[in-house]
Every structure is written in C-alpha cells, then in structure tokens.
C-alpha positions in Angstrom: 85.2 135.6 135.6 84.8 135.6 131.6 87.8 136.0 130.3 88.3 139.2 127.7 88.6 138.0 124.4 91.6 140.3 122.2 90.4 142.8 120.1 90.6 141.8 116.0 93.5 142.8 114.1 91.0 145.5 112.1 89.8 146.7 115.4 93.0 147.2 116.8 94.1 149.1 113.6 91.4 151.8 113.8 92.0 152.0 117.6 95.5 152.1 117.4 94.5 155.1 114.0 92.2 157.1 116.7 94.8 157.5 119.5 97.4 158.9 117.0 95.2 161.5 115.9 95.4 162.5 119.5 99.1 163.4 119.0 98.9 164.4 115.4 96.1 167.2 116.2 93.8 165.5 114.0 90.3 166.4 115.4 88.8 165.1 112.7 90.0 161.7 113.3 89.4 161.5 116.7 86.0 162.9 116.5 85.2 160.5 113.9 85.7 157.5 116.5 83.1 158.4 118.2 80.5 156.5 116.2 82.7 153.3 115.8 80.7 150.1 116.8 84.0 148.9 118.7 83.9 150.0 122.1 87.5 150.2 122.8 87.6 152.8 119.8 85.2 154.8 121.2 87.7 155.0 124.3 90.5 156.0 121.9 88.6 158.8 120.2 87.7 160.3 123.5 91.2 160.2 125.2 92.8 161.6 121.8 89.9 164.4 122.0 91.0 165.0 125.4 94.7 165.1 124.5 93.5 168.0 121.7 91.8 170.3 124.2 88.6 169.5 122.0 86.4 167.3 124.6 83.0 168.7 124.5 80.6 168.4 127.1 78.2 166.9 124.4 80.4 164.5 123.6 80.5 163.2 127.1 77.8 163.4 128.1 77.1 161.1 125.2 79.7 158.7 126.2 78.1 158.4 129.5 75.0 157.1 128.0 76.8 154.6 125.9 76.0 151.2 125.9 78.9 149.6 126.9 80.2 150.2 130.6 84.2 150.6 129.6 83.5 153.8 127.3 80.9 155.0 130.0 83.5 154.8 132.7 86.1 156.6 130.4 84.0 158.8 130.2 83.2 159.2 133.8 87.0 159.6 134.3 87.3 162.8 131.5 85.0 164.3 133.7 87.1 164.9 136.2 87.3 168.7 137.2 84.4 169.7 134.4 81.5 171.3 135.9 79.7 171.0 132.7 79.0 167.2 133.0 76.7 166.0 135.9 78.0 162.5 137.2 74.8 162.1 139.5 73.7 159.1 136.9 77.4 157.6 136.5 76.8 157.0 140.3 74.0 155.3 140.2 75.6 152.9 137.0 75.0 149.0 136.9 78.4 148.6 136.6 80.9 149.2 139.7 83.7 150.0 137.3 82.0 153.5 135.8 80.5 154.0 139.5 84.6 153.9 140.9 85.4 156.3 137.7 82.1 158.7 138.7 83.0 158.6 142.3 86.7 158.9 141.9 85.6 162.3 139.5 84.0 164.1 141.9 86.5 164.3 143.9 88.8 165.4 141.6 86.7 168.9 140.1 85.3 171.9 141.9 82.7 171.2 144.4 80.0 169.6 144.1 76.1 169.7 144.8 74.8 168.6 147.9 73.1 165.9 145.4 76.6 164.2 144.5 77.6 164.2 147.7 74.5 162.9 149.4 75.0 159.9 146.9 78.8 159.6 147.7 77.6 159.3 151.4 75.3 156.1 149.7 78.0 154.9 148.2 80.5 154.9 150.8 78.0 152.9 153.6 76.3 150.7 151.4 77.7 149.8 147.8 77.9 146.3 147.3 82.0 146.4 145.8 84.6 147.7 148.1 86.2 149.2 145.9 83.2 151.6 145.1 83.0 152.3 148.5 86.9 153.1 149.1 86.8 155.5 146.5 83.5 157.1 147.1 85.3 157.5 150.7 88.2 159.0 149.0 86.2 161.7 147.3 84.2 162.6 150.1 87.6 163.3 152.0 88.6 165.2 149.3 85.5 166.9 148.8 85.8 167.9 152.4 81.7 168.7 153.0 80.8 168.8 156.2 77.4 166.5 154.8 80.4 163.6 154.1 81.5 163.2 157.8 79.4 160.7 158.7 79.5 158.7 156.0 83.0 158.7 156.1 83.2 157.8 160.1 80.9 155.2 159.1 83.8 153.7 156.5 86.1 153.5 159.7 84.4 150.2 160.5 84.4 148.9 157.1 86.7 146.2 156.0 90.6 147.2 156.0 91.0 149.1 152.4 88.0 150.7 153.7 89.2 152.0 156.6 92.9 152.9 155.7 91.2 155.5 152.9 88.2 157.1 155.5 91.2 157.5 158.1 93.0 159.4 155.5 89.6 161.1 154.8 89.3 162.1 158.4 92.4 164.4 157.4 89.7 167.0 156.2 87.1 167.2 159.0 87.6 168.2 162.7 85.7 167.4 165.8 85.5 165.4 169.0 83.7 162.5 167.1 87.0 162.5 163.9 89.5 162.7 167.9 87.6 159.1 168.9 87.6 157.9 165.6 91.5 158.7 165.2 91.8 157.0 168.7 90.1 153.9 168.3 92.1 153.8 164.1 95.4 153.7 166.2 94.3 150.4 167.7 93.4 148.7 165.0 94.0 145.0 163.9 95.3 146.1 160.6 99.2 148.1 160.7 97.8 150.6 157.9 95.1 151.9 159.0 97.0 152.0 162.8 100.0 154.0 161.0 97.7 156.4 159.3 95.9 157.5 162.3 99.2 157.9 163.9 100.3 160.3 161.3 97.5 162.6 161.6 96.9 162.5 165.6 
C-alpha cells in the first residue's frame, strides 16, 4: 500500500480556511473551495457547505464526477437522505471507497428505485471488497425491499463480516426461507453471527 504523503503547509491552510467558513456562515468561502486543485479542499468546502444548509444538488452532483475518488466519495456520503442526487453511478465507481459511501447512502435516504437496489443486490453477491459487499448488505436491510431478500440470504454464506451484517439484515424481511436462514446463522462457526441470529429468532 502507498503510503499517503501529508498535505503542504499552504494546502493545509486553505483547508483548514474552508472548514471554518462552515462555522462562521461564510458561504462564500466555502463555496469558493470548490474549484481548489487540492482535493482534500474540495472535501472541506463541501462539508462546511453542508454544515450551512447551502449544499446544492449541483454542487454534488459535481463532486461526484470529480476526478479524485476521496471528494467523490464525500460526496457520495452528503447524499445521504437527498433524493435529488442519483447514486446509480457512485455504485458502479472504480474505487471501492466511493462505492461503500454510495452504497452506505442509499440506505440512509427515502427509498429508492428498483434501479439502486437491483445494483445493491450486485453489490452485495459479487463485489470484489468485502467491505462493499457488507455495506451494500447493510443498505439493502435497511432498505427493506422485498427485491433485496435474496441477495441478502445470499450474504449469509459470505465470509464472517458478511454474514454478521445480512443476519442483522434479515431483521427486515419475513418468510420460511429468512426462518432456515436464521436456523442455520445460530450454528455458525463464527460467535457473532451465532448471537445475532439468536437475538432475532
């Protein structure tokens, strides 16, 4: 893993300048970070915008186009509970870190379309990261569409993070086939996900 190399001195002043215009209720200031060719600023400017009340959906849908994954997953994350910004794209990102933010958005806002959640279910079966796969399982529980059922009694078989978060999921669907899956949970190898089917047999 390449190690992260610590932001400049200049960088970190103009960051530092953005994310106290968020508590000043300088929109000007925090709008203006917006164009800065330092990514972490561009993160600053829209958490301060955030903080204001003054996060447009222009402005992230913007940001989720940006070049650089981190202010594309910040982005992803502001999204959460807007139903002005479509995270369909977000899911389908390069980058694992703004498809855990996309994922991990939709199942924080009002419901989604059948669209979102038929690429949750992709998510939660076959992403190559685990942790995109928790979280997509995680919002799909949350979510609590009948279209996510399979997908998530699919994630029961996963490895153990996997399986501790779609037992948990199970918590928002009913049927014979979430009774065997709750069954077969409270036998498992690993004491989480064994304890969490307990708790909701």
């Amino acid at each position: 893993m390449t190690e992260r190399r610590p932001a400049d001195p200049v960088t970190l002043r103009r960051r530092r300048a953005v994310a106290l215009s968020g508590f000043a209720g300088d929109e000007a200031g925090a709008r203006g970070g917006l164009d800065d060719p330092q990514p972490a600023v561009r993160c600053a400017a829209l958490s301060a915008l955030d903080r204001l009340g003054a996060l447009d959906s222009a402005s992230l849908r913007a940001a989720l186009a940006d070049p650089e994954a981190e202010v594309r997953a910040r982005a992803a994350e502001l999204s959460a509970g807007r139903s002005d910004v479509d995270l369909r794209e977000a899911l389908s990102d390069d980058d694992p870190r703004v498809v855990e933010a996309a994922a991990w958005a939709c199942g924080e806002g009002p419901s989604p379309d059948a669209g979102v959640v038929s690429r949750l279910c992709e998510l939660a079966t076959g992403h190559r990261e685990a942790q995109c796969r928790e979280t997509a399982v995680a919002a799909l529980g949350s979510i609590g569409h009948e279209a996510g059922l399979a997908a998530v009694l699919a994630a029961t078989a996963d490895r153990a993070t996997v399986r501790r978060r779609a037992v948990v999921a199970l918590a928002a669907f009913s049927g014979p086939e979430v009774d065997e899956a709750l069954e077969r949970a409270a036998g498992d190898r690993d004491r989480q996900v064994r304890q969490a089917a307990e708790d909701l047999r």
